[in-house]
C-alpha positions, 0 to 999 in steps of 0.5 A, a space after each residue: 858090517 855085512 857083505 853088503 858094506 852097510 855100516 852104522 856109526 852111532 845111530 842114536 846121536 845126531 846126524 849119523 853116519 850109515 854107510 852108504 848112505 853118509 851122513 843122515 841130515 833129517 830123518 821123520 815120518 815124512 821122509 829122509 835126507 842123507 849127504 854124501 860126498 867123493 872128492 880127491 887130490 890127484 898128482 899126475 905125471 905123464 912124463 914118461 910118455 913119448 911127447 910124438 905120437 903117429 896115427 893110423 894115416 900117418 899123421 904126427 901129433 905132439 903130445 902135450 904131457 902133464 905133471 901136476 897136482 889137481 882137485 880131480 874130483 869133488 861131487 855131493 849129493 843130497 839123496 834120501 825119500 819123500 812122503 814113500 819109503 819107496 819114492 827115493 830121490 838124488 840130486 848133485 853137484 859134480 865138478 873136476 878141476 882139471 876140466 876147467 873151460 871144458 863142456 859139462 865141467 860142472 854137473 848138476 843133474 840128479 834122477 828120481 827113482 820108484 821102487 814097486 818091488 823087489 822086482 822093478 825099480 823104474 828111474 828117471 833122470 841123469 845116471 850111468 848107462 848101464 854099458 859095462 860094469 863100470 858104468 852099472 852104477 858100480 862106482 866108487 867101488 873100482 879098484 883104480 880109484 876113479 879111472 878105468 882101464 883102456 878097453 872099458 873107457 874105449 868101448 863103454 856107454 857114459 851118463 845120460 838122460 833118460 828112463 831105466 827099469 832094474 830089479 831082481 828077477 830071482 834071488 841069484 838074478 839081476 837085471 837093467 834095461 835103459 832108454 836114452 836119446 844117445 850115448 852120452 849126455 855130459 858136454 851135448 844140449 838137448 837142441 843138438 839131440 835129434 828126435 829119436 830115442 834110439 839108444 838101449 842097453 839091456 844087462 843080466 848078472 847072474 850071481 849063483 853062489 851068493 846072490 850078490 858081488 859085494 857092494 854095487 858089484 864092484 871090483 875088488 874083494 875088500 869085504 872078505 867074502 867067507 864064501 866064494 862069491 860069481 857073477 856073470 853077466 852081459 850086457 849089450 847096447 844100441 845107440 844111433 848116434 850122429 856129430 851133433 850128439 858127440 860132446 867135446 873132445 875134453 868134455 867132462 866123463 864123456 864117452 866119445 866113438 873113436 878108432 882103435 888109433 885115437 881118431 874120433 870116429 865123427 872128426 873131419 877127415 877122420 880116415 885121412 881121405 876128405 869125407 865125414 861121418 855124419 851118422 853111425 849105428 853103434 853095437 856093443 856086446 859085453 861079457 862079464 865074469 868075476 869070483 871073489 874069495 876071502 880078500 882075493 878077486 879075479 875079474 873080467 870083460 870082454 867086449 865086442 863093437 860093431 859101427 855101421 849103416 854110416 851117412 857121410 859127407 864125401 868118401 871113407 875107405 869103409 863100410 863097416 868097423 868092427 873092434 874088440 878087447 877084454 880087460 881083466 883085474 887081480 886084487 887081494 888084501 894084503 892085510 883086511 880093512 887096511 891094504 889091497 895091491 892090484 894088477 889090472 890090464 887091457 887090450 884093443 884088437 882094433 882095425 887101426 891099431 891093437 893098444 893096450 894098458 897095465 897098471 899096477 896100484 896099491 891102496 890103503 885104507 887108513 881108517 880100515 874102512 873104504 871111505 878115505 883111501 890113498 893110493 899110488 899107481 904106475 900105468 904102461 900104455 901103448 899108444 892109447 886110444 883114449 884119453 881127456 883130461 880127467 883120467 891119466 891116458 893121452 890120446 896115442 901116449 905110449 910109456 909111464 905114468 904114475 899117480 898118486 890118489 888122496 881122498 873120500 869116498 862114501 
């Protein structure tokens, strides 16, 4: 296996496994098909939080707390290329148990992809807006299985529609720049869109030492670098964004503007005087950096957002809103190919409340490869300023919870 995760198992028999590809269905002249599948048991229990919570404006809310054992994931995807090696293609079908009833809880999207060069890549379709690094197509390489932390949920881009050019401008130097209609498209139909493409994200990574952060720069040092591997990166994004093209409040992986109390930035009476926000212009720099050595990781963001130029219904006491907060994770192999113990945490210094997260996890690999894991992990947060169905956070949840994680990835 390379430091890139590549793996083959029995390459001459039928239908080998090759990560990451999967499982190769078809394989010819004229082209390829690989299944992969991600899928997980979750248990849950958010017991320990406080059951009342008390916004920013004074108002109270009970909190409906969750003890259960849940299907939390399952996705497939057929992916491969046609007639062109360089004419890739991924379709999928993507679903959450815990969401059932909720918009978008069942995905079938997929995008198409052209690689010219090394240099340029041009994608079209659905895929993660390349935000944070989360949502730079690093999954399912994250150290907390399929959650992020606080600030990285509050501050991030979701899945869109929309095109995206990437690329290696030099052998140490990465980049992606997407357009799309908003800032997520899970939960929103194109007739609540309006006629403006006016979301943007540019990213840079820079990995001088290497040239690569393992496999899709995700967390965590699992394949062992032997040499120190860096990476530091930026990211910024613009979207216009309007109540129309917000999803749901539980809509399925969706990113949702909010206050740093848990208030939905477009909710009637959000600020608690009778006015709506109609419209607002969304801003958000993040700064990335991360080293990772011989099964040790040390990484960080750190994230700024700026909400303006807002078009209300009534009155709100403001004109501007301007939040930010940093996250960082601390990994290490206590033994290669088998377990890893991690610590990650995050803050939100926010004009209506500073809430933070810390979450403490163990995961083994019982195959000593990282497509099935198992993993438990105990979460402190105080009064959380995000949360929806699929992830362990309540909206204003101050306390623990706990989860234990069983499944595939690959």
């Amino acid at each position: 296996m390379d430091v890139r995760g590549v793996r083959y198992l029995n390459p001459g028999q039928q239908f080998p496994y090759e990560a990451p590809k999967g499982f190769v269905l078809a394989r010819g002249p004229n082209g390829e098909v690989d299944f992969s599948t991600k899928g997980y048991v979750r248990y849950l229990n958010q017991l320990g939080l406080n059951r009342f919570y008390t916004d920013a404006f004074g108002r109270t809310t009970e909190l409906d707390l969750r003890q259960d054992i849940q299907l939390n994931r399952l996705q497939w995807g057929l992916h491969g290329w046609l007639f062109d090696p360089r004419f890739r293609y991924f379709w999928y079908a993507w679903t959450q148990n815990v969401s059932q009833g909720d918009p978008a809880q069942v995905v079938v999207g997929g995008n198409i992809a052209y690689k010219f060069d090394d240099a340029l890549t041009a994608t079209a379709g659905i895929f993660s807006l390349p935000s944070t690094r989360s949502t730079a197509q690093s999954f399912p390489n994250w150290l907390r299985i399929d959650h992020r932390s606080m600030a990285d949920e509050y501050f991030r881009g979701s899945y869109i529609q929309g095109y995206m050019a990437s690329g290696e401008l030099t052998d140490t130097l990465d980049y992606k720049v997407a357009l799309a209609g908003n800032l997520s498209a899970l939960g929103v139909s194109a007739s609540q869109l309006d006629n403006c493409l006016c979301t943007t994200t540019g990213m840079l990574y820079w990995m001088p030492t290497t040239g690569e952060f393992g496999p899709g720069n995700g967390f965590g040092d699992y394949e062992y670098h032997e040499k120190l591997a860096t990476l530091l990166g930026v990211h910024f994004t613009y979207s216009r964004e309007d109540a129309q093209e917000q999803p749901g409040v539980n809509a399925f992986e969706n990113s949702q503007i909010r206050l740093s109390d848990g208030t939905l930035l477009f909710a009637p009476n959000a600020f608690n005087t009778g006015g709506m926000v109609n419209k607002a212009s969304f801003s958000m720099l993040d700064l990335d950096a991360g080293v990772k050595w011989r099964g040790w990781s040390l990484e960080g963001e750190y994230y700024f957002r700026w909400l303006d130029d807002f078009k209300v219904t009534g009155s709100i006491p403001v004109t501007s809103l301007f939040d930010h907060g940093f996250q960082v994770y601390a990994s290490t192999m206590l033994k290669p190919n088998y377990w890893q113990a991690y610590f990650s945490g995050s803050k939100i210094f926010g004009e209506y409340g500073d809430p933070w997260d810390a979450a403490f996890g163990l995961t083994y690999f019982p195959y000593g490869r990282k497509e099935v894991r198992m993993n438990v992990q105990a979460l402190y947060m105080d009064r959380s300023a995000v949360g929806y169905t699929a992830v362990p956070y309540v909206v204003g949840g101050t306390g623990w919870v706990y989860t234990v994680d069983v499944g595939t990835w690959f």
